[in-house]
C-alpha positions in Angstrom: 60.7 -90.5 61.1 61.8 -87.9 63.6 65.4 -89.6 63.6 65.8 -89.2 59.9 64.7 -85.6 60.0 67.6 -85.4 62.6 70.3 -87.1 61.3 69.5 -85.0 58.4 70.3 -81.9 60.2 72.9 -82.7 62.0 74.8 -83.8 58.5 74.0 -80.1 57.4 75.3 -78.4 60.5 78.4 -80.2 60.8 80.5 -78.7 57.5 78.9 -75.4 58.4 80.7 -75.9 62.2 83.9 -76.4 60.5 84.0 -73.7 58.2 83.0 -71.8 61.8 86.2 -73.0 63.0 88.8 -73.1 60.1 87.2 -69.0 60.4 88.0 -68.3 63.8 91.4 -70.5 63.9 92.7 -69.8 60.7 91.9 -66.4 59.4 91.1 -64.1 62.3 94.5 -64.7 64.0 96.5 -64.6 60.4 94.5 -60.7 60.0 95.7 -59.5 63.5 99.4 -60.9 62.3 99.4 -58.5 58.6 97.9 -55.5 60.7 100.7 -55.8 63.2 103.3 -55.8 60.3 101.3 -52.9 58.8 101.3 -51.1 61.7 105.1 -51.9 62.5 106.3 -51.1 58.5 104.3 -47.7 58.5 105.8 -46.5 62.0 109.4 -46.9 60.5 111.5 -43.8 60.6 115.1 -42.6 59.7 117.3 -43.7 61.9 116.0 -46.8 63.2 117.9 -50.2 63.3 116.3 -52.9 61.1 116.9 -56.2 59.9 115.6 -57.5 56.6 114.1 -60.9 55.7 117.7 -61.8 54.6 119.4 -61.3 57.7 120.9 -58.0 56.8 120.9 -55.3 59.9 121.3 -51.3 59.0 119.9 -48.6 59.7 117.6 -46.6 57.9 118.8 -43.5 56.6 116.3 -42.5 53.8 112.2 -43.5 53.3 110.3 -43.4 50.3 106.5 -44.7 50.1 107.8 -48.3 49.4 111.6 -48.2 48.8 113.9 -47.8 52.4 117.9 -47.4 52.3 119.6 -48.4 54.9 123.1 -48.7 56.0 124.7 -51.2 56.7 128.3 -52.4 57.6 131.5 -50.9 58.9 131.9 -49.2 55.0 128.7 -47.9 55.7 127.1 -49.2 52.7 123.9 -48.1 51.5 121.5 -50.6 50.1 118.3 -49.9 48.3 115.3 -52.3 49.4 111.7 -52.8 49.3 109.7 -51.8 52.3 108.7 -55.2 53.0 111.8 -56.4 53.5 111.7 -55.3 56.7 111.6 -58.6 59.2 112.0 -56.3 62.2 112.9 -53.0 63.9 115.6 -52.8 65.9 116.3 -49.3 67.9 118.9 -50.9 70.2 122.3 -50.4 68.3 123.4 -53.7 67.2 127.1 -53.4 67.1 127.4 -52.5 71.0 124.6 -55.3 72.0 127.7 -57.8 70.4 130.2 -56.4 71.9 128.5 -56.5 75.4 128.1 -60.1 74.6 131.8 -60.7 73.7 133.1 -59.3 77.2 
């Protein structure tokens, strides 16, 4: 009789220790990832050197609450983006770090 009644709680407590884990390994970590690209897209300024999620870099020369130019290219070509296009921020200037490479 005692068995039963364990086996019977142990068959309960199992799927609630996997949602317990699916939490912690799943969701936590994915919430510190969108409040670090929060944090990164909100400290954007004028002037920085970005590179979108299509593999443009520029540099940001106007902000507006979701829309970002940057400039990009030896024509110096604006281009008018979403925010979240934003892969990553940049403040080292791109065109010398290739240039170092070459020599």
């Amino acid at each position: 009789m005692q068995q039963i009644d364990m086996s019977g709680s142990l068959s309960i407590l199992f799927p609630i220790l996997l949602i317990v884990i699916f939490v912690v390994l799943i969701i936590v970590p994915n919430r510190r990832r969108e409040k670090k690209f929060k944090d990164m897209l909100s400290s954007v300024k004028v002037g920085d050197r970005v590179k979108t999620i299509g593999g443009i870099y520029g540099k940001v020369v106007q902000l507006k609450e979701d829309l970002i130019t940057i400039e990009t290219g030896p024509d110096k070509v604006k281009l008018l983006m979403a925010k979240n296009a934003i892969a990553t921020i940049d403040n080292n200037d791109v065109e010398s770090g290739a240039t170092k490479d070459s020599k």
